[in-house]
N, CA, C and O atoms as a Tripos MOL2 file, in Angstrom:
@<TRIPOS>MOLECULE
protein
  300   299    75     0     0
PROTEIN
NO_CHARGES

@<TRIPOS>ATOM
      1 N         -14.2900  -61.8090  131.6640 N.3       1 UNK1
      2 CA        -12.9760  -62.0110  131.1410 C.3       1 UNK1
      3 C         -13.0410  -62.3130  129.6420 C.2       1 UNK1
      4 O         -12.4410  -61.6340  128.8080 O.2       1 UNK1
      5 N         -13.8780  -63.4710  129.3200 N.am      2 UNK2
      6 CA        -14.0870  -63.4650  127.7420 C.3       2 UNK2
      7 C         -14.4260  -62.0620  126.6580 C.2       2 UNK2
      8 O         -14.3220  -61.8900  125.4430 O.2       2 UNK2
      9 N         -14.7920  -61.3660  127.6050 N.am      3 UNK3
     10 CA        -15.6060  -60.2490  126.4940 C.3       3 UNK3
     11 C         -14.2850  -59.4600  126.3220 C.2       3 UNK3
     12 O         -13.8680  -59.4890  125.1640 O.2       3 UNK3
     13 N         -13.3330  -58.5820  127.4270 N.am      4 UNK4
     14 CA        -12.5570  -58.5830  127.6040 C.3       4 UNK4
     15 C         -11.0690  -58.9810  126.4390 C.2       4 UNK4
     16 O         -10.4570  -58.0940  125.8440 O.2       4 UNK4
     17 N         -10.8380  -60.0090  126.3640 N.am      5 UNK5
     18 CA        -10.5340  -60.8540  125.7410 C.3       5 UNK5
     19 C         -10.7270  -60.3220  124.4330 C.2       5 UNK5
     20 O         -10.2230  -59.3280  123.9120 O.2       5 UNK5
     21 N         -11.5970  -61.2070  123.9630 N.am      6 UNK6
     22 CA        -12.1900  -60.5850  122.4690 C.3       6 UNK6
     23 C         -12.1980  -58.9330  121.8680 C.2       6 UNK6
     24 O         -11.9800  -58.6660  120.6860 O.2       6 UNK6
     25 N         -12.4710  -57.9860  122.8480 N.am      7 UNK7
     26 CA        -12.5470  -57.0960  122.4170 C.3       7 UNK7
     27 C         -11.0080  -56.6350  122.6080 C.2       7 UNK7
     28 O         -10.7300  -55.4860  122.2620 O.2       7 UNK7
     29 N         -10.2420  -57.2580  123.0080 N.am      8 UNK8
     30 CA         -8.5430  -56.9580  123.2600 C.3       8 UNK8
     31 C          -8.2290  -57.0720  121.8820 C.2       8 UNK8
     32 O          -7.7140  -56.0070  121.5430 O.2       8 UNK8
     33 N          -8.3000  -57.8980  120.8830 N.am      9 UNK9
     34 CA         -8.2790  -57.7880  119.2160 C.3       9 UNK9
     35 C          -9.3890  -57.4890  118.5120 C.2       9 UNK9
     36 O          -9.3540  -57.7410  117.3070 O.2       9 UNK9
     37 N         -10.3450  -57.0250  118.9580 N.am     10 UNK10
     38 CA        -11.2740  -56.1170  117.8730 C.3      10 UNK10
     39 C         -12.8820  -55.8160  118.7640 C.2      10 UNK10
     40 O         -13.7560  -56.5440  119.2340 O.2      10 UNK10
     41 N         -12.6740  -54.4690  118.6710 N.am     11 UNK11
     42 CA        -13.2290  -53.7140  119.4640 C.3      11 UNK11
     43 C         -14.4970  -54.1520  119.2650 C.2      11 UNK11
     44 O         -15.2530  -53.8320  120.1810 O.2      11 UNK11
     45 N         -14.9720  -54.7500  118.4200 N.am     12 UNK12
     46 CA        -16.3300  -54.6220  117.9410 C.3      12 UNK12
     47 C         -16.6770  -56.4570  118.1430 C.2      12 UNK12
     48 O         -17.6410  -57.1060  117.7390 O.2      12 UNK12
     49 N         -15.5980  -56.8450  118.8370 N.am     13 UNK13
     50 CA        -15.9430  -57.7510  118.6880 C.3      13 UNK13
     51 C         -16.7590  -58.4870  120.0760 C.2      13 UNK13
     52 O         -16.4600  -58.0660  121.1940 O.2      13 UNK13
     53 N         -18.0590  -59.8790  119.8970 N.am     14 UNK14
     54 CA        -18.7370  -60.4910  120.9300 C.3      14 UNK14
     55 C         -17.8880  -61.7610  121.8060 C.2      14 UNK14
     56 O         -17.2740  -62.6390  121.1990 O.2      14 UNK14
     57 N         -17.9360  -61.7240  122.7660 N.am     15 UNK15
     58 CA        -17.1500  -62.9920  122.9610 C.3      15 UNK15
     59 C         -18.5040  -64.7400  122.9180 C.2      15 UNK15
     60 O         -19.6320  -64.9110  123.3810 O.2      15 UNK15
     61 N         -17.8450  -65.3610  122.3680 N.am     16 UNK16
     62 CA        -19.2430  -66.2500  122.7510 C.3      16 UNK16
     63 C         -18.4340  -67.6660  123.5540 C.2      16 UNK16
     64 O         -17.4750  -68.3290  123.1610 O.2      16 UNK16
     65 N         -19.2840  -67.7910  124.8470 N.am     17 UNK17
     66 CA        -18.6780  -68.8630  125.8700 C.3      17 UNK17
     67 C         -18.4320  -70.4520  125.1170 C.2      17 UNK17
     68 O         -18.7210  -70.8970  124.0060 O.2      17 UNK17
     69 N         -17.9360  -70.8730  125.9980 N.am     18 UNK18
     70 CA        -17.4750  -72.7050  125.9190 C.3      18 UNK18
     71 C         -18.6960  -73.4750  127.0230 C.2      18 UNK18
     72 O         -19.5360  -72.7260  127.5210 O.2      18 UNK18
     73 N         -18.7200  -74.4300  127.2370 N.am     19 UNK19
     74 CA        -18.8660  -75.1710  127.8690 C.3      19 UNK19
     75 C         -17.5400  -76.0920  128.6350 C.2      19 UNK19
     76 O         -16.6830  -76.4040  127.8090 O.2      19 UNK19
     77 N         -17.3400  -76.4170  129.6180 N.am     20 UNK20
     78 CA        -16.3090  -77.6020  129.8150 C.3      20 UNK20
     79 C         -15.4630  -78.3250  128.8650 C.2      20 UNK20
     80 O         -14.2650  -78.5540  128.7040 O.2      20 UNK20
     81 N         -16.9270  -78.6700  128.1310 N.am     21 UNK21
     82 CA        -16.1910  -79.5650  126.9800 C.3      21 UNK21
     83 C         -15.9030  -79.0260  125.6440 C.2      21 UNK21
     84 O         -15.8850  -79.8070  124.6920 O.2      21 UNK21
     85 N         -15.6650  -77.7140  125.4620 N.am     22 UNK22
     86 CA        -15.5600  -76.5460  124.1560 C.3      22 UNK22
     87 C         -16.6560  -77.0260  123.3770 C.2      22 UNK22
     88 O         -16.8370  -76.9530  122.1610 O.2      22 UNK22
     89 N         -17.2490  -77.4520  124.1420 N.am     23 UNK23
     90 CA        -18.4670  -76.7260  123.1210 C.3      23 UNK23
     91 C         -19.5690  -75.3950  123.1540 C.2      23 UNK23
     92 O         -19.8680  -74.8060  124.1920 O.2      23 UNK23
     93 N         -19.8300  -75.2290  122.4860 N.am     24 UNK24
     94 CA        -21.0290  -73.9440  122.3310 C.3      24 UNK24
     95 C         -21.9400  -73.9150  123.3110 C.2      24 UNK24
     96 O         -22.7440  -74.8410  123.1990 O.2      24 UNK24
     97 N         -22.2030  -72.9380  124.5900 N.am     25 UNK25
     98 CA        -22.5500  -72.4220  125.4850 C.3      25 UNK25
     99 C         -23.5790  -71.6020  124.8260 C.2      25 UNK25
    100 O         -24.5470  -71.8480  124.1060 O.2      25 UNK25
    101 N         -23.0590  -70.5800  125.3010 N.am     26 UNK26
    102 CA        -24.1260  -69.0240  125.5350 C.3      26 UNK26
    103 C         -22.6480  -67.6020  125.1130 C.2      26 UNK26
    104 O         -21.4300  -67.6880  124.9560 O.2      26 UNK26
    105 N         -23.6810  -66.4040  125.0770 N.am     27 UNK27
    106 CA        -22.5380  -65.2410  124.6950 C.3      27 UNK27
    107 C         -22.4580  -64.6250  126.6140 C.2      27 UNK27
    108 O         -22.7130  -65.2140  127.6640 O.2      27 UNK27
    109 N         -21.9990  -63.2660  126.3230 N.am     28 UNK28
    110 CA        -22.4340  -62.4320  127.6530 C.3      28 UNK28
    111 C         -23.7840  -61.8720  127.3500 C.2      28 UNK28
    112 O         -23.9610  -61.4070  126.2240 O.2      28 UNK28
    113 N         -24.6190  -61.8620  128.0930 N.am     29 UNK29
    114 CA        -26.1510  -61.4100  127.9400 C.3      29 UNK29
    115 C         -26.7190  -61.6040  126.9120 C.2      29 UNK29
    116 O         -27.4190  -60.8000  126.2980 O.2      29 UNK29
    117 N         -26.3600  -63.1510  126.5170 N.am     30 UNK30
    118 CA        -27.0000  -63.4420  124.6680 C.3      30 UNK30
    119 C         -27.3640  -64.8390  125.2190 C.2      30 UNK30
    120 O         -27.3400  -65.1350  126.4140 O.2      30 UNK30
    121 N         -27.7360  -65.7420  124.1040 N.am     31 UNK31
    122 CA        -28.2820  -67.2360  124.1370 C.3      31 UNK31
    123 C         -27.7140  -67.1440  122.3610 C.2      31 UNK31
    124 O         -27.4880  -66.2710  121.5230 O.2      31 UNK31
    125 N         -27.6750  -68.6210  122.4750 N.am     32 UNK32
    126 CA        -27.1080  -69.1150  120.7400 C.3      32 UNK32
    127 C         -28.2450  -70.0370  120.7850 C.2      32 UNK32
    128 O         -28.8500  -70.6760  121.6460 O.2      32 UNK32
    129 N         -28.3090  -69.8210  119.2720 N.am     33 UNK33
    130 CA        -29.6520  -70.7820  119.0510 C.3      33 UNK33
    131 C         -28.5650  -70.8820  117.8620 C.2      33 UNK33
    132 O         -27.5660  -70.1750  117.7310 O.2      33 UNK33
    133 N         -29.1210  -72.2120  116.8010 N.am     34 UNK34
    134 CA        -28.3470  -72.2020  115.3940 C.3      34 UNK34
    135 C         -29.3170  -72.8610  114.8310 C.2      34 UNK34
    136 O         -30.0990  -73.3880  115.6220 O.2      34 UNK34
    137 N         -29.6130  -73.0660  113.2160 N.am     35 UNK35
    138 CA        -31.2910  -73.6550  112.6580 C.3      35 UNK35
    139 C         -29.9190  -74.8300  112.2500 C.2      35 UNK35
    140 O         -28.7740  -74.4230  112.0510 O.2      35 UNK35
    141 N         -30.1380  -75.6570  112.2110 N.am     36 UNK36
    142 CA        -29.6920  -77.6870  111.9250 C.3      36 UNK36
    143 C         -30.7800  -77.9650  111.4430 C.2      36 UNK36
    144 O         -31.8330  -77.7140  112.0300 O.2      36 UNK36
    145 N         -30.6970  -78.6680  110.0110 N.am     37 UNK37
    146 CA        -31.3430  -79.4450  109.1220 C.3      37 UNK37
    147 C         -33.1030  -79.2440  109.8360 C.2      37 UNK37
    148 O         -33.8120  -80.1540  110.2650 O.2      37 UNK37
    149 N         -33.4430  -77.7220  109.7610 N.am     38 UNK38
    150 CA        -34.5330  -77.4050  109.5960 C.3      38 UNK38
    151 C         -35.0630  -76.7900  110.5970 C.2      38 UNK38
    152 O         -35.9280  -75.9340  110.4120 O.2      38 UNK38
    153 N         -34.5770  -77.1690  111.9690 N.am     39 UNK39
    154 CA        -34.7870  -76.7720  113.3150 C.3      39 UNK39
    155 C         -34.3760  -75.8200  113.8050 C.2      39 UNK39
    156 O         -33.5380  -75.2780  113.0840 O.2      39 UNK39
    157 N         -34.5720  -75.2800  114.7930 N.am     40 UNK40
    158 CA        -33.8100  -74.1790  115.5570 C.3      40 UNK40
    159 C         -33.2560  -75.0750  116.7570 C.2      40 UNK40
    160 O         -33.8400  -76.1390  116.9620 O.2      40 UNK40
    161 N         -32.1830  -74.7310  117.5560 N.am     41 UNK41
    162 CA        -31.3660  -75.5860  118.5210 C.3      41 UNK41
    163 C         -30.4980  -74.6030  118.9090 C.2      41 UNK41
    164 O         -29.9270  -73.6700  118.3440 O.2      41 UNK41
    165 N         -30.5590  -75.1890  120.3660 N.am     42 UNK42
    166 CA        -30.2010  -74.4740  121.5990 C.3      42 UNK42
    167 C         -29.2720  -75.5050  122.2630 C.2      42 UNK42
    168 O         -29.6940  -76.6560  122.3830 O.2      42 UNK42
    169 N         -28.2720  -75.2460  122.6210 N.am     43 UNK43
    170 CA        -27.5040  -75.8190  124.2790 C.3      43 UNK43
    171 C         -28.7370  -76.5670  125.0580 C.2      43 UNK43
    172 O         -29.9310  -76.2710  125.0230 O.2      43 UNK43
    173 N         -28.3220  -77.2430  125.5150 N.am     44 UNK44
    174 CA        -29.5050  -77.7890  126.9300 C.3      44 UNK44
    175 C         -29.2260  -77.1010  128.2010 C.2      44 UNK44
    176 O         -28.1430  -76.8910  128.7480 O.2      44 UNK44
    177 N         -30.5940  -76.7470  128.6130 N.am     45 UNK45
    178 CA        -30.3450  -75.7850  130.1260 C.3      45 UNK45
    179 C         -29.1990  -76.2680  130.7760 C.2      45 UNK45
    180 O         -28.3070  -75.4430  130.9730 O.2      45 UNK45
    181 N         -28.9550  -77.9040  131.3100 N.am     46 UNK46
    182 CA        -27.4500  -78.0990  132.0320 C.3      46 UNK46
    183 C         -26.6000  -77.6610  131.8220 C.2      46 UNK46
    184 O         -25.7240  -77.7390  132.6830 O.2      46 UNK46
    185 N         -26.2830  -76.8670  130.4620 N.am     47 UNK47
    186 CA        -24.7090  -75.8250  130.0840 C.3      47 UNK47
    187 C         -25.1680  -74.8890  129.7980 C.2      47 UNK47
    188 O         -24.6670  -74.6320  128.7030 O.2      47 UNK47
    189 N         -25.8890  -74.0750  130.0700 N.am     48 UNK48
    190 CA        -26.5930  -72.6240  129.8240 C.3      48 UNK48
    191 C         -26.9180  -72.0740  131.5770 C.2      48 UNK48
    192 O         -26.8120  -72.7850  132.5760 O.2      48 UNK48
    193 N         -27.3530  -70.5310  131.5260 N.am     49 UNK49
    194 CA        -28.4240  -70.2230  132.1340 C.3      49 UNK49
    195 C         -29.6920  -70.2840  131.7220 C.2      49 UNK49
    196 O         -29.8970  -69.3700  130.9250 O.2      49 UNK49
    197 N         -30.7100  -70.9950  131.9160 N.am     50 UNK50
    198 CA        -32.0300  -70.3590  131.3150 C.3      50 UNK50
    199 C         -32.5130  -69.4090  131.7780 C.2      50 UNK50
    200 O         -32.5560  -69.0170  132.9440 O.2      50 UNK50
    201 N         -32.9870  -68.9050  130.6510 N.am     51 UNK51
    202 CA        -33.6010  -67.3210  130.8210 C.3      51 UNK51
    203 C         -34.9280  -67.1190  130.4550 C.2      51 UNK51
    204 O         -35.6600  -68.0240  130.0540 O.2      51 UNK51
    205 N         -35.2640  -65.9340  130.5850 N.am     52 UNK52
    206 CA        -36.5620  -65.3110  130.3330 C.3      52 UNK52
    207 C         -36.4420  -65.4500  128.4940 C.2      52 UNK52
    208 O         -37.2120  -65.9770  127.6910 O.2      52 UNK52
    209 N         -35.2180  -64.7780  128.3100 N.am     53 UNK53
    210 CA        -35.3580  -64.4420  126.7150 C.3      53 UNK53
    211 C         -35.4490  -65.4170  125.5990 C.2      53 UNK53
    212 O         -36.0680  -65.3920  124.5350 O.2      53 UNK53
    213 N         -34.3190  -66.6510  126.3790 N.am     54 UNK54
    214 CA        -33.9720  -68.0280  126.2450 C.3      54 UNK54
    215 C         -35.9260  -68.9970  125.9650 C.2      54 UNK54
    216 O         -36.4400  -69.6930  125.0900 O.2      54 UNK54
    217 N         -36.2600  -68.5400  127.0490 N.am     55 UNK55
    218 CA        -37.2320  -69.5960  127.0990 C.3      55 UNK55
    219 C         -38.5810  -68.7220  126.3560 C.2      55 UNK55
    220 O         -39.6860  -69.2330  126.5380 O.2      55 UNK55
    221 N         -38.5260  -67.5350  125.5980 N.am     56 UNK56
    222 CA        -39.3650  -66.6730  125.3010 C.3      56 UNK56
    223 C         -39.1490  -67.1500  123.7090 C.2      56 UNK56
    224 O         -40.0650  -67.5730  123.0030 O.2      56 UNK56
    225 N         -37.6470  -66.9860  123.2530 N.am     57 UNK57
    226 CA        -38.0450  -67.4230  122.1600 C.3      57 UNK57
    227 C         -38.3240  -68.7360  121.6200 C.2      57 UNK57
    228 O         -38.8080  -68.9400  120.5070 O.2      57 UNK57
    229 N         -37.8680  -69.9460  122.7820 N.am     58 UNK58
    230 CA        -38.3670  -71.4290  121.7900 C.3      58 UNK58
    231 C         -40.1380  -71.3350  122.2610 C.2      58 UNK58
    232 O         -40.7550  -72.3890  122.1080 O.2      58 UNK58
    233 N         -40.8110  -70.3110  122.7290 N.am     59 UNK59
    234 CA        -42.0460  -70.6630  123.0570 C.3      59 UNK59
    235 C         -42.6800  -70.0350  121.9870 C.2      59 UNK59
    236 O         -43.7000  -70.5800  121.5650 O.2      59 UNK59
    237 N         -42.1220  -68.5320  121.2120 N.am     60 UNK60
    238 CA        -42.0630  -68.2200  119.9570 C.3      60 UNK60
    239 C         -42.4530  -69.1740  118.9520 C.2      60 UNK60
    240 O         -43.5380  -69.2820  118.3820 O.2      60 UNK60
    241 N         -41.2000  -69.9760  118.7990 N.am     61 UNK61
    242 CA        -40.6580  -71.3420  117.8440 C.3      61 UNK61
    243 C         -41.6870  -72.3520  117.9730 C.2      61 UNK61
    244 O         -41.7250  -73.3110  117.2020 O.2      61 UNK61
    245 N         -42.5650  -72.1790  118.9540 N.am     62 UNK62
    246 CA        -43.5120  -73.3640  118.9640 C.3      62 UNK62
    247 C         -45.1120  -72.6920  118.5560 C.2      62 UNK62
    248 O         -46.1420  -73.3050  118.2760 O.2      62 UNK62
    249 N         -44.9080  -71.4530  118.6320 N.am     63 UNK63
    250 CA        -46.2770  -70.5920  118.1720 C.3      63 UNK63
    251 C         -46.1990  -70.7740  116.4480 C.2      63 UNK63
    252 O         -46.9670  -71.0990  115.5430 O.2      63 UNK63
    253 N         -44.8400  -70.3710  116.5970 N.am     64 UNK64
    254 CA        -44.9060  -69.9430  114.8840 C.3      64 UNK64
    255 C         -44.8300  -71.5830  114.2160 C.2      64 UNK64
    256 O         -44.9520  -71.6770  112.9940 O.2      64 UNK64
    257 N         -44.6810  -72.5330  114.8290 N.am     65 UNK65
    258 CA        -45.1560  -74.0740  114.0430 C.3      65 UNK65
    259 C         -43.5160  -74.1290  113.5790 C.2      65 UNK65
    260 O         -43.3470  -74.5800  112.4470 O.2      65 UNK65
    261 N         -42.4870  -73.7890  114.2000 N.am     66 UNK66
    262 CA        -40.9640  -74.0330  113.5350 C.3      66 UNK66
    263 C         -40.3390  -75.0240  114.8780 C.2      66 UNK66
    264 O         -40.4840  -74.8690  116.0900 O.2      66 UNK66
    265 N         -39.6700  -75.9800  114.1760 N.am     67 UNK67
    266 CA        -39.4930  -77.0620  115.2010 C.3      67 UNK67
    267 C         -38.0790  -76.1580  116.0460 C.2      67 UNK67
    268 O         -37.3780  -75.3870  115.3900 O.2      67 UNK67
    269 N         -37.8530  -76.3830  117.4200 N.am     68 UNK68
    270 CA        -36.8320  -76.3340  118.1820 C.3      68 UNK68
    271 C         -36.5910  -76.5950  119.5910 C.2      68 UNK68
    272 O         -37.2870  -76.2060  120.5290 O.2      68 UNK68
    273 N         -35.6770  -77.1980  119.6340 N.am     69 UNK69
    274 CA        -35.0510  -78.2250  120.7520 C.3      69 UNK69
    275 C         -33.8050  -78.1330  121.2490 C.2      69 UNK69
    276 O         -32.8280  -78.3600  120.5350 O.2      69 UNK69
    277 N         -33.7090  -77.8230  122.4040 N.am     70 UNK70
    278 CA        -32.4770  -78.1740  123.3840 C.3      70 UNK70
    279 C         -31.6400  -79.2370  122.9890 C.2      70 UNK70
    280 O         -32.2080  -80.3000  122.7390 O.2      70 UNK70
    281 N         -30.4550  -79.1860  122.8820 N.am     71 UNK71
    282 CA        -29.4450  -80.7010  122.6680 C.3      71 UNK71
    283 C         -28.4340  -80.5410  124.0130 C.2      71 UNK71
    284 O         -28.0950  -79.5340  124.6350 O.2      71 UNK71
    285 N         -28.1750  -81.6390  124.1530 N.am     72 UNK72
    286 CA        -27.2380  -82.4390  125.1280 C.3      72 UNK72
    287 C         -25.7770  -82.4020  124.4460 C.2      72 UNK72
    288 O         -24.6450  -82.1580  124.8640 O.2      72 UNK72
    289 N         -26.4340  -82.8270  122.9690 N.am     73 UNK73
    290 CA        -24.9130  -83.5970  122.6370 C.3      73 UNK73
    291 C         -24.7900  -81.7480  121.8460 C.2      73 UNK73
    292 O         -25.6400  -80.9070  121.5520 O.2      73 UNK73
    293 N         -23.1760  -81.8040  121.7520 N.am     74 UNK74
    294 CA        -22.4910  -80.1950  121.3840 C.3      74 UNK74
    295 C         -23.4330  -79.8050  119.7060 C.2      74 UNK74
    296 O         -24.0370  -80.5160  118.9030 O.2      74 UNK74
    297 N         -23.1750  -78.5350  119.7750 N.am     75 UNK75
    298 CA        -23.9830  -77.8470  118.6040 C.3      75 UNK75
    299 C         -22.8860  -77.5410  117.6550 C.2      75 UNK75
    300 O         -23.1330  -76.9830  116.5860 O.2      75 UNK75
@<TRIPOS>BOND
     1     1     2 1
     2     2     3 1
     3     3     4 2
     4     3     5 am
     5     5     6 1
     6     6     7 1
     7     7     8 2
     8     7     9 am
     9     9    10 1
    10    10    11 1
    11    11    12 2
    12    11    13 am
    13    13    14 1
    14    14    15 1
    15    15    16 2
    16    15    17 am
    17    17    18 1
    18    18    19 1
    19    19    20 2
    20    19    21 am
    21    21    22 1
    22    22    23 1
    23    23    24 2
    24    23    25 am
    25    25    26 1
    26    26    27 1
    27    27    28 2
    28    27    29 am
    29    29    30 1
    30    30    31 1
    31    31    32 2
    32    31    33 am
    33    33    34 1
    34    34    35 1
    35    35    36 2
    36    35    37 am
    37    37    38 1
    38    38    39 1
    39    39    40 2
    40    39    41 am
    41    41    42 1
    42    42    43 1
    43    43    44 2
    44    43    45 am
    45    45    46 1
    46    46    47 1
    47    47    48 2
    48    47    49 am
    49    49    50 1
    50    50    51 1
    51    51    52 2
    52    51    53 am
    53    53    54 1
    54    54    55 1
    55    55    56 2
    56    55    57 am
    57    57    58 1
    58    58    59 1
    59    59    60 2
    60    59    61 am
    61    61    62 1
    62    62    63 1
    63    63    64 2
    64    63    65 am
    65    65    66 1
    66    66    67 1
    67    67    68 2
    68    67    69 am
    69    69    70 1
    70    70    71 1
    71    71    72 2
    72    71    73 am
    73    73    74 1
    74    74    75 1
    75    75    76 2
    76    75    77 am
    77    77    78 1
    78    78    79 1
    79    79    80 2
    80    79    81 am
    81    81    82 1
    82    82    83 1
    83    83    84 2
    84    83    85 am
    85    85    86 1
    86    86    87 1
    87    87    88 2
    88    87    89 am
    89    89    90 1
    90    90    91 1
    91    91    92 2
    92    91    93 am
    93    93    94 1
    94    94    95 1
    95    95    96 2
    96    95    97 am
    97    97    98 1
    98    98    99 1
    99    99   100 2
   100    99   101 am
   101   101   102 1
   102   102   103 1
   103   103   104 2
   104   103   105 am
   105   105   106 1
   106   106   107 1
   107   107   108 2
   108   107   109 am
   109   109   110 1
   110   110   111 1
   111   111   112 2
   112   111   113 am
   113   113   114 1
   114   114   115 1
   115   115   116 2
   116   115   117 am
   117   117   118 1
   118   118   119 1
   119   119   120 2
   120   119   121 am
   121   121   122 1
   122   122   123 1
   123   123   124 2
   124   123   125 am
   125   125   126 1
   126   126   127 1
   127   127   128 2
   128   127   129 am
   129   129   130 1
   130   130   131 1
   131   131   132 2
   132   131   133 am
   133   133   134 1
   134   134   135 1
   135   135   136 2
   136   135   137 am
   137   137   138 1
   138   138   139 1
   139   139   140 2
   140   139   141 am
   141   141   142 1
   142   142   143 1
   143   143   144 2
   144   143   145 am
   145   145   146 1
   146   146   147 1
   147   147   148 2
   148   147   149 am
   149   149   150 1
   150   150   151 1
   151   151   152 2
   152   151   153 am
   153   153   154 1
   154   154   155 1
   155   155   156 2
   156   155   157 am
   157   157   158 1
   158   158   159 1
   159   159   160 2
   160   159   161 am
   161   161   162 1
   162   162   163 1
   163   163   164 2
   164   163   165 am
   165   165   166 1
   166   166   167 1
   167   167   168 2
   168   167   169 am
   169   169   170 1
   170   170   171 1
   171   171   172 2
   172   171   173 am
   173   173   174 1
   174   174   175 1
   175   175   176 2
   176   175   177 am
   177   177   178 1
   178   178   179 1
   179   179   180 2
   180   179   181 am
   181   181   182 1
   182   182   183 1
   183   183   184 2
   184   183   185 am
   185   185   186 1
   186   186   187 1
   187   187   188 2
   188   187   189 am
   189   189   190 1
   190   190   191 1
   191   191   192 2
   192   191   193 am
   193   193   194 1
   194   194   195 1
   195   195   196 2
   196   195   197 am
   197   197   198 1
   198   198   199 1
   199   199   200 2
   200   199   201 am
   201   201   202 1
   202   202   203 1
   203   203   204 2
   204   203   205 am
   205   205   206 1
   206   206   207 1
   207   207   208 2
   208   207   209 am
   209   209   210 1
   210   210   211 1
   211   211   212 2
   212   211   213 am
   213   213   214 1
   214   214   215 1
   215   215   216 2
   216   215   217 am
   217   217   218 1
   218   218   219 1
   219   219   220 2
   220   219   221 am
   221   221   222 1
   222   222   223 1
   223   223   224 2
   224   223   225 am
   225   225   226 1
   226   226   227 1
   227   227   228 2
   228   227   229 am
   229   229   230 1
   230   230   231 1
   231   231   232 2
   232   231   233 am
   233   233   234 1
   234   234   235 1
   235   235   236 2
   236   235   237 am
   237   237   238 1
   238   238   239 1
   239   239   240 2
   240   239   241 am
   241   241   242 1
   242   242   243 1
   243   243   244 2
   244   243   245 am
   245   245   246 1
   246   246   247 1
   247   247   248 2
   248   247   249 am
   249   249   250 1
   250   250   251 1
   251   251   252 2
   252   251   253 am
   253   253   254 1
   254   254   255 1
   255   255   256 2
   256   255   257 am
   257   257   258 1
   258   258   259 1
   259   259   260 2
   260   259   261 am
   261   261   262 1
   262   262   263 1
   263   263   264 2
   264   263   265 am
   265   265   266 1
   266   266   267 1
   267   267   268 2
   268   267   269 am
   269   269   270 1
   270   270   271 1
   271   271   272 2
   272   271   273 am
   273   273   274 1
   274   274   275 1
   275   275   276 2
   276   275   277 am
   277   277   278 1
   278   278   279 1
   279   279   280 2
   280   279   281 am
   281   281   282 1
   282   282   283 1
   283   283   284 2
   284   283   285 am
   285   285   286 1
   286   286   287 1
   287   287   288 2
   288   287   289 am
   289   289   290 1
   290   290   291 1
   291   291   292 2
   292   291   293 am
   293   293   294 1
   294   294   295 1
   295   295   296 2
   296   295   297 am
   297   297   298 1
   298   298   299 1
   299   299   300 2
@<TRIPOS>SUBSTRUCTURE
     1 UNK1         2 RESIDUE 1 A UNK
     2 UNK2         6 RESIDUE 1 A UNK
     3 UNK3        10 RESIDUE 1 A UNK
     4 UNK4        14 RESIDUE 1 A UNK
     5 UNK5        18 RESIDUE 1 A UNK
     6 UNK6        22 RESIDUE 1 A UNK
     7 UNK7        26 RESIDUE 1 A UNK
     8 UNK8        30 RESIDUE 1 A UNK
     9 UNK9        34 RESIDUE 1 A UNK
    10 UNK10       38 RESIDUE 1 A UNK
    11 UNK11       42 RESIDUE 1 A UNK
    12 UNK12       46 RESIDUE 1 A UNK
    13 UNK13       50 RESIDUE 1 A UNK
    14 UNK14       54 RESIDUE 1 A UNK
    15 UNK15       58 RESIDUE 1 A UNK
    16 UNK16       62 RESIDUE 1 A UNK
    17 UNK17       66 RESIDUE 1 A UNK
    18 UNK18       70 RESIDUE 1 A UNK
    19 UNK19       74 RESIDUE 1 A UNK
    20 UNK20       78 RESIDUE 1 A UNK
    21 UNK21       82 RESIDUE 1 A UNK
    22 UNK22       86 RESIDUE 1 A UNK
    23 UNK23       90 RESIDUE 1 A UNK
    24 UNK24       94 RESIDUE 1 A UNK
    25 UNK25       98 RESIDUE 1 A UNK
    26 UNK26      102 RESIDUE 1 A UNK
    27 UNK27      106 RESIDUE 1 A UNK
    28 UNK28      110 RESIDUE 1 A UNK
    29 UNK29      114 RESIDUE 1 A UNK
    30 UNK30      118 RESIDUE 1 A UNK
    31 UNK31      122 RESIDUE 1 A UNK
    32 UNK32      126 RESIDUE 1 A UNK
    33 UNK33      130 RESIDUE 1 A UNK
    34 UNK34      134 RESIDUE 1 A UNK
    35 UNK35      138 RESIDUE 1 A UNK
    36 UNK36      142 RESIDUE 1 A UNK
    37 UNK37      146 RESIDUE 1 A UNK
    38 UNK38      150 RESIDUE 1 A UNK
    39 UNK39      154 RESIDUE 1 A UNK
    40 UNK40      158 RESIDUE 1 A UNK
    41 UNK41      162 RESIDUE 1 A UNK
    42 UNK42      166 RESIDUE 1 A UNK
    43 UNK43      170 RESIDUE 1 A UNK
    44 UNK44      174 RESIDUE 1 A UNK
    45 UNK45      178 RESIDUE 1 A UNK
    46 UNK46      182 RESIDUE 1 A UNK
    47 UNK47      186 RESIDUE 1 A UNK
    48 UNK48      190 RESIDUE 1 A UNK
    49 UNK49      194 RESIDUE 1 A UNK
    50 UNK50      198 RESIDUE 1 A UNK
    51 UNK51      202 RESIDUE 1 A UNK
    52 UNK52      206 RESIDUE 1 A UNK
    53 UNK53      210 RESIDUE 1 A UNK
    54 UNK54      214 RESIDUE 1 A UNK
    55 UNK55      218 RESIDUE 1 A UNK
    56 UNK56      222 RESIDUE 1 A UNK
    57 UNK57      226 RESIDUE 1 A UNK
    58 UNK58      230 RESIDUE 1 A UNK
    59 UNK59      234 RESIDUE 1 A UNK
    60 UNK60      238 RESIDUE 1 A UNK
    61 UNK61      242 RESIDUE 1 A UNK
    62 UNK62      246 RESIDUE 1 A UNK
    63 UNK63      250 RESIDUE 1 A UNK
    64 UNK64      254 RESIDUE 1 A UNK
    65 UNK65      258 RESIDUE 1 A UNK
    66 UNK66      262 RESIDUE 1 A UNK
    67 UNK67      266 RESIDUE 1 A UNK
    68 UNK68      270 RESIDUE 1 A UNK
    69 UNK69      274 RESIDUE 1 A UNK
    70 UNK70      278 RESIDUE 1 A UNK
    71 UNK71      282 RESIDUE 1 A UNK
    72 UNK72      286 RESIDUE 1 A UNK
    73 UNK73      290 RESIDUE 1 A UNK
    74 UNK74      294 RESIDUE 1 A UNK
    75 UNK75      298 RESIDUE 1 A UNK
């Protein structure tokens, strides 16, 4: 329904989910990561799906020596 949605005013456009509490989720077949004061940061699995791709790239993030972490509190 979100994608739907979004692309109802612009074709080109992604929808990206909520959580309960409007905060920043996940897209449709995407993960949000965002870099915060140096880090990379993710949703915490409890408001996400975790995934293969999800958990592929913070294992990335820990090869390449770049800090990133799951949060609880909204992104």
């Amino acid at each position: 329904m979100a994608d739907l949605e979004a692309k109802a005013q612009d074709k080109a456009a992604w929808s990206v989910l909520l959580d309960a509490n409007g905060h920043l989720a996940e897209g449709i077949g995407s993960n949000i990561f965002l870099v915060r004061d140096g880090a990379v940061v993710t949703p915490h699995e409890r408001f996400v799906l975790p995934g293969v791709s999800r958990a592929a790239a913070m294992e990335l993030c820990g090869e390449l020596g770049i800090a990133c972490r799951s949060r609880s509190r909204p992104l």
